[in-house]
C-alpha positions in Angstrom: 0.3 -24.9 -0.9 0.8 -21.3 -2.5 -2.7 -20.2 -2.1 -3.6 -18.9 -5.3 -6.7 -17.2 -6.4 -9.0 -20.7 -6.5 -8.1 -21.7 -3.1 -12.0 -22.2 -2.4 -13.1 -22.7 -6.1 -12.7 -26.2 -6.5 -14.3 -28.9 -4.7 -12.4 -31.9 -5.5 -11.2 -33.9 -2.5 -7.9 -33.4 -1.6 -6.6 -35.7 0.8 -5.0 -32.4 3.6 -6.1 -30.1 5.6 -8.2 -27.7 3.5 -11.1 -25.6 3.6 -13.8 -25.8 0.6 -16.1 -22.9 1.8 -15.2 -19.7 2.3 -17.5 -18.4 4.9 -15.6 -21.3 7.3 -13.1 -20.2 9.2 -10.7 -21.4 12.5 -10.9 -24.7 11.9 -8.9 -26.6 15.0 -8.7 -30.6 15.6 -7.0 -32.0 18.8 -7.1 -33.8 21.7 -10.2 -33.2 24.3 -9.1 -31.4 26.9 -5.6 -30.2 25.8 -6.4 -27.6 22.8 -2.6 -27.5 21.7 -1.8 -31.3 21.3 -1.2 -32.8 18.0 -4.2 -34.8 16.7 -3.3 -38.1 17.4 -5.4 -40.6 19.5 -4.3 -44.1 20.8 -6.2 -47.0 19.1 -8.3 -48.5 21.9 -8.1 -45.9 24.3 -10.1 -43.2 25.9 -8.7 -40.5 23.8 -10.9 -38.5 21.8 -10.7 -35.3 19.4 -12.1 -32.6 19.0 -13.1 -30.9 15.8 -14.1 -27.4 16.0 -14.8 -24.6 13.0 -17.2 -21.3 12.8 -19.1 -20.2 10.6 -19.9 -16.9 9.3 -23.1 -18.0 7.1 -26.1 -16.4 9.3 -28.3 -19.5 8.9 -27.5 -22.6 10.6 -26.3 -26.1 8.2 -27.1 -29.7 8.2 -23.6 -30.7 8.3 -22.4 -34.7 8.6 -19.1 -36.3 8.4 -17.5 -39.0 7.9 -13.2 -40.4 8.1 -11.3 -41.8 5.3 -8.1 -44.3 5.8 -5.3 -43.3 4.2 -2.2 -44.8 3.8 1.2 -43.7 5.0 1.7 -41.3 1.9 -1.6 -39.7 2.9 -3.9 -41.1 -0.5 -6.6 -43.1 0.6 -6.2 -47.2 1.3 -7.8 -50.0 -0.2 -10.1 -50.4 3.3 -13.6 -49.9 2.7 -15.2 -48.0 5.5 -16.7 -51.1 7.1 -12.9 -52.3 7.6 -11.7 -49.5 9.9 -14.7 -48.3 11.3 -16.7 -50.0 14.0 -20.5 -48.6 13.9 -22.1 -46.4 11.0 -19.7 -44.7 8.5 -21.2 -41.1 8.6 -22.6 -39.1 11.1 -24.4 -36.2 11.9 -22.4 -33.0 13.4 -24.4 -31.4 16.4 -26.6 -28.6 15.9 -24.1 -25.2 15.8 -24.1 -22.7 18.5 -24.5 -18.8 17.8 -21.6 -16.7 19.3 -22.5 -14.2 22.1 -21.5 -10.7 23.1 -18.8 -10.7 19.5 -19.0 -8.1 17.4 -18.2 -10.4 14.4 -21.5 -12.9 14.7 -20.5 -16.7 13.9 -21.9 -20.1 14.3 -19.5 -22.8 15.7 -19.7 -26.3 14.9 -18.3 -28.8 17.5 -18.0 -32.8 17.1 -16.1 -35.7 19.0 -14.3 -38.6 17.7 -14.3 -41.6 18.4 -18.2 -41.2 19.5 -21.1 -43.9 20.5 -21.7 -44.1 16.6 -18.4 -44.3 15.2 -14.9 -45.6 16.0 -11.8 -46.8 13.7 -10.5 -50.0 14.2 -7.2 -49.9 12.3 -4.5 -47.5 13.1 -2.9 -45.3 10.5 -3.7 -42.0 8.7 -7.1 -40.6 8.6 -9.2 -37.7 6.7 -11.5 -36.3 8.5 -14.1 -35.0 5.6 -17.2 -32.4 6.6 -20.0 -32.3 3.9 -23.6 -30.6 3.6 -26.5 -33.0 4.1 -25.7 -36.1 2.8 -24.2 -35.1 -0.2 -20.4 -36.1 -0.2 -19.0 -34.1 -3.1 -20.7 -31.1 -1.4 -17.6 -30.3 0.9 -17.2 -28.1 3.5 -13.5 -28.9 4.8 -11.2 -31.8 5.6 -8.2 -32.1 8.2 -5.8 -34.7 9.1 -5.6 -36.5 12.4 -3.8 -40.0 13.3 -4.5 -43.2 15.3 -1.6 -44.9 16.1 -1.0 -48.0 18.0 2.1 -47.9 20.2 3.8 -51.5 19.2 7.1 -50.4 17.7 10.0 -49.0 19.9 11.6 -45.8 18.6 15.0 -44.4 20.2 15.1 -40.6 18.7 17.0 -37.7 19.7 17.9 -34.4 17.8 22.1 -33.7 17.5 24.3 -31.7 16.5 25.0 -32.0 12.4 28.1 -33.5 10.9 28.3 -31.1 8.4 30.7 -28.5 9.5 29.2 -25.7 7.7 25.3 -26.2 9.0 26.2 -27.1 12.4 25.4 -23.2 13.7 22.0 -23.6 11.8 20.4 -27.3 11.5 19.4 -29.9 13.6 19.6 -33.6 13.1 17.2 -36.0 13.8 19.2 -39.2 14.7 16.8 -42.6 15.2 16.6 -46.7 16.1 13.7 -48.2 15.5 12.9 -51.9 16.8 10.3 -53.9 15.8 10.1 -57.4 17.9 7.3 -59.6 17.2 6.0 -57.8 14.1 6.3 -59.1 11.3 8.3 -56.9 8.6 9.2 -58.7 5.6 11.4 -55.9 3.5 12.4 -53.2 6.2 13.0 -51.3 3.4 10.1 -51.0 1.3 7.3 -52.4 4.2 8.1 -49.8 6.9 7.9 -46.0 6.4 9.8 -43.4 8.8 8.2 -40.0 8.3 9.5 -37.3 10.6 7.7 -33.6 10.8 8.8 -30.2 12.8 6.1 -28.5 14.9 3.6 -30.9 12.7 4.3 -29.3 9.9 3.3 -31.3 7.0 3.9 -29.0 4.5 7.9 -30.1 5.0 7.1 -34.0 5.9 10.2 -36.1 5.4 10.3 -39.2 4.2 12.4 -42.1 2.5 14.1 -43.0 5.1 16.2 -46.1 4.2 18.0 -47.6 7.7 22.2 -48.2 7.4 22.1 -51.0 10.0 19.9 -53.7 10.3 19.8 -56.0 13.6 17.7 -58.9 13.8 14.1 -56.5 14.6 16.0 -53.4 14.7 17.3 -50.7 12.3 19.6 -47.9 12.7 19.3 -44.7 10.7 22.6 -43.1 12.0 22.1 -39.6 10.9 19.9 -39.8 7.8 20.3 -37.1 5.6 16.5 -36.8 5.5 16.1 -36.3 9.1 18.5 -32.6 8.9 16.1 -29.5 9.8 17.1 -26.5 9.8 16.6 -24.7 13.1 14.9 -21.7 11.9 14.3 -19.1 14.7 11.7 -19.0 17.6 8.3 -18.2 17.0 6.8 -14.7 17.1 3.9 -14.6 20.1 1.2 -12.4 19.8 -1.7 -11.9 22.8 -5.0 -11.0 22.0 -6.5 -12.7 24.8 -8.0 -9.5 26.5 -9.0 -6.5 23.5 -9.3 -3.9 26.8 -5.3 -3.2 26.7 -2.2 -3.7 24.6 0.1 -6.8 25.8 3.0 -9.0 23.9 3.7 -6.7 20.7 1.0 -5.1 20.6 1.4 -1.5 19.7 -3.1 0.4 19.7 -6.0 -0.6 18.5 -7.9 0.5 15.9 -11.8 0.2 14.6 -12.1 -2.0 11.3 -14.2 -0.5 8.8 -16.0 -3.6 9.6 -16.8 -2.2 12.8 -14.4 -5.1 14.4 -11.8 -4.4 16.6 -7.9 -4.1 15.0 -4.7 -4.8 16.7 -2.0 -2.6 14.9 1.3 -4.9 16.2 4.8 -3.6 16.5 7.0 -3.6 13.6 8.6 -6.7 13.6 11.9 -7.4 14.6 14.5 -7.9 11.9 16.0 -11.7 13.2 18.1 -13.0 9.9 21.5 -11.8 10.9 20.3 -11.6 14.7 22.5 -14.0 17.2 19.9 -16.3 19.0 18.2 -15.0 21.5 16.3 -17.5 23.8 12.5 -16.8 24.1 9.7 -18.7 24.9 6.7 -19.7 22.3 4.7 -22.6 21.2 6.3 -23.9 18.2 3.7 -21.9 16.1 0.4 -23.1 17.7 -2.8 -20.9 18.0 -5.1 -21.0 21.5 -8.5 -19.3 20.8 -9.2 -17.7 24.0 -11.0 -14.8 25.5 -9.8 -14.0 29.0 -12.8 -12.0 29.8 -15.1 -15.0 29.4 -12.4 -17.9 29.7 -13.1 -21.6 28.5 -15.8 -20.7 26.3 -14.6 -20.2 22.3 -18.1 -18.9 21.7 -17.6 -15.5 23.1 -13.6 -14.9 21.6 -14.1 -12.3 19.0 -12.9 -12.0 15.3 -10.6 -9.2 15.0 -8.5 -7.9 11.9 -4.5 -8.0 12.8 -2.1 -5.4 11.5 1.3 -6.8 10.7 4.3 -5.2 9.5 7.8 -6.7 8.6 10.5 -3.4 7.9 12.8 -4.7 5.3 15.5 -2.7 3.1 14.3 -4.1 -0.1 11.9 -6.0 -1.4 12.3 -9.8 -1.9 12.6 -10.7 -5.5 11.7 -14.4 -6.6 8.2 -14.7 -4.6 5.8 -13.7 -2.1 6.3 -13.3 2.2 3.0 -14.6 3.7 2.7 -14.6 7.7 2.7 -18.1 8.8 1.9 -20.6 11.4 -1.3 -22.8 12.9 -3.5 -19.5 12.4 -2.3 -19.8 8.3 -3.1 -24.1 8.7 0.9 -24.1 8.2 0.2 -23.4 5.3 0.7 -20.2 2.5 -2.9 -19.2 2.0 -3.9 -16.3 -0.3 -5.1 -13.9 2.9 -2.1 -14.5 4.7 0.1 -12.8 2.0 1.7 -9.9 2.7 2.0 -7.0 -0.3 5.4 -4.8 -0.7 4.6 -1.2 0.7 7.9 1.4 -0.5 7.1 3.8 1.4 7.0 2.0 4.2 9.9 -0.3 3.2 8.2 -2.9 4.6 5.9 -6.0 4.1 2.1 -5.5 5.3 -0.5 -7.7 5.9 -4.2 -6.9 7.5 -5.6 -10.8 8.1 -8.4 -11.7 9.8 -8.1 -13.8 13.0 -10.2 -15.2 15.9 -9.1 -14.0 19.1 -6.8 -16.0 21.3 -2.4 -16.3 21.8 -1.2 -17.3 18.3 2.8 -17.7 17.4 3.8 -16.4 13.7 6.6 -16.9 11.8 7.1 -14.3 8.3 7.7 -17.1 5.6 9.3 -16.7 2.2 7.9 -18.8 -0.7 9.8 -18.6 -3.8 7.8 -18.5 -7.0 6.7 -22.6 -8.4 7.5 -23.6 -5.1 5.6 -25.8 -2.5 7.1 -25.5 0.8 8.1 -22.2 2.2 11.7 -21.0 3.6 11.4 -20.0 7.3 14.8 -18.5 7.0 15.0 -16.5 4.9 13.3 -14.0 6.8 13.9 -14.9 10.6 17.0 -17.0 10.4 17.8 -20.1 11.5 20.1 -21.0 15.0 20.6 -24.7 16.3 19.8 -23.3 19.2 16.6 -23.0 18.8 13.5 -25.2 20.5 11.6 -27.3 18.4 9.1 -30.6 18.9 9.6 -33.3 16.6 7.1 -36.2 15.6 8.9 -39.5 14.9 6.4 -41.5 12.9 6.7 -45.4 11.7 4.1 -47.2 9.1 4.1 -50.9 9.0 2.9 -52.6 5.5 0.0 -54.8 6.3 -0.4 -57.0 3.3 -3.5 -58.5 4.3 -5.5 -55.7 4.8 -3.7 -54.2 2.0 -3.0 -50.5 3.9 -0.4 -49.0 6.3 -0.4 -49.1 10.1 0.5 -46.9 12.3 1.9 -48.7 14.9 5.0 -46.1 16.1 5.0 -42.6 17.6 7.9 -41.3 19.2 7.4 -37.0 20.2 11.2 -35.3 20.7 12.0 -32.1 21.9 15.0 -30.5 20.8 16.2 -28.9 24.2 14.8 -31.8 26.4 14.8 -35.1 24.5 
């Protein structure tokens, strides 16, 4: 998404992860327990998530919820709600809880799922859609999450390309799937491969059509749909303790908002860099305040400095600073702006306290999905989590399963 100017203006449903209001911000979903996992749940099991968002509205909301199925290409299935949901189809989100000790005052809204009241019964893609009251078309925000059901055997691995000329910059995904004892009429239109790096979904692939088929199994053999590029390793930044400057950090600064402000380092120019091996986490964001840990209520707001040196500026479209703290995705406040001077991009965002990776992302004018190249280069070298996912057409309940989920590691398989 390119984050223009009505990114909060319109309040049609779209079926992503999307915010409607604007005084909501760090909106997280994931497993309980384990704040940088995926959300995916196992059907049947104990798993829950965990939806969490603030909000900077001083008085407190009547908010409810409810989750829509959604088929493989994420538009919503044929299933009423009485099909996939066991218990009432809408509930009521807790009562919010006012921050404490942050400069930046904020109510935070917390809800499980699967709960006493609700819980799906069919695997797949789900929506999970906040609204005021009881009105429905009164949104607040929607995000994604998956239930899967682990039935379908899937043999991935990431390799080196064939092609010659990409084989210093791309990754393949290579993959098997097998399928015994479901039935699969038309492997090639009934069951959907979708593949996404470091859960991005804003470059899903898809359309995977296998080269081999063997009784229940099909082999992809390199798909041309299933070659990344690398890109570069993340950018880490730690704001977990405001009392001293850590990871690329350079002072601090008081906001006109009266709110603290990191000033970071200039960045590091990577495109023509060799590789250079360094940890991160594939461009995940922990809220976390180390002064009061395990406690999201007391993390502060704080506005981030960023700058990007450069020797010109980039014609053809905008450099926006990316990752989990942008929803991977190009948002208006996350753009950067061109300072000559300086020579370099700028950007002054504001972002809940916490360790957050960041990756400076080009998107070139009309287009949908940005270049993490461009800017940072790309390296086969470099570590990366892929999610294997495989959709199974169920043509009596008319919707798409999920009934595969295979998580690969580029450096350990």
């Amino acid at each position: 998404m390119s984050g223009g100017d009505d990114y909060y203006s319109a309040q049609e449903l779209r079926y992503e992860d999307h915010i409607y209001s604007p005084t909501v911000h760090t909106v997280q979903v994931f497993k309980k327990g384990f704040e940088l996992s995926p959300p995916i749940i196992g059907l049947g099991t104990t798993d829950q998530l965990v939806l969490r968002f603030d909000d900077f509205s001083p008085d407190p909301q009547n908010l409810s919820f409810t989750v829509v199925h959604c088929n493989a290409d994420w538009q919503p299935s044929d299933l009423a709600p009485g099909q996939y949901l066991q218990g009432v189809p809408m509930d009521f989100i807790p009562s919010a809880r006012q921050s404490f000790n942050t400069l930046q005052p904020f109510l935070e809204y917390e809800v499980e799922f699967p709960n006493e009241f609700m819980r799906p019964t069919v695997a797949g893609n789900y929506l999970f859609k906040v609204y005021r009251g009881t009105d429905q078309d009164d949104l607040v925000l929607t995000r994604r999450f998956m239930v899967f059901e682990d039935r379908i055997q899937i043999d991935a691995r990431v390799v080196p390309t064939r092609d010659v000329e990409r084989r210093d910059l791309d990754q393949q995904v290579d993959l098997t799937v097998r399928y015994p004892g479901i039935p699969v009429p038309d492997p090639f239109s009934d069951l959907h491969v979708v593949v996404l790096q470091n859960n991005r979904w804003d470059d899903v692939r898809t359309g995977f059509r296998p080269k081999f088929i063997r009784d229940a199994e099909l082999v992809y053999d390199h798909p041309k749909e299933g070659l990344f590029a690398g890109s570069n390793e993340w950018r880490g930044v730690d704001l977990k303790n405001l009392r001293y400057s850590t990871l690329h950090v350079s002072h601090y600064l008081t906001s006109p908002e009266g709110l603290e402000e990191p000033v970071l380092l200039p960045a590091e120019k990577r495109e023509f860099k060799v590789y250079l091996d360094q940890r991160d986490i594939n461009g995940k964001y922990l809220v976390k305040n180390d002064q009061v840990p395990d406690d999201p209520l007391s993390a502060d707001y704080v506005y981030v400095d960023f700058t990007l040196p450069r020797t010109y500026e980039q014609p053809g479209g905008d450099v926006y600073v990316y990752g989990a703290i942008s929803d991977f995705q190009c948002k208006k406040e996350f753009r950067c702006t061109w300072d000559a001077q300086k020579k370099a991009y700028t950007a002054r965002v504001l972002i809940k306290q916490g360790y957050f990776d960041h990756l400076y992302a080009f998107l070139p004018n009309g287009a949908t999905s940005p270049d993490l190249c461009l800017l940072e280069g790309s390296h086969f070298q470099t570590e990366n989590d892929y999610t294997v996912l495989v959709y199974v057409r169920d043509y009596q309940l008319r919707c798409d399963r999920l009934m595969g989920l295979r998580f690969v590691n580029s450096r350990n398989g």
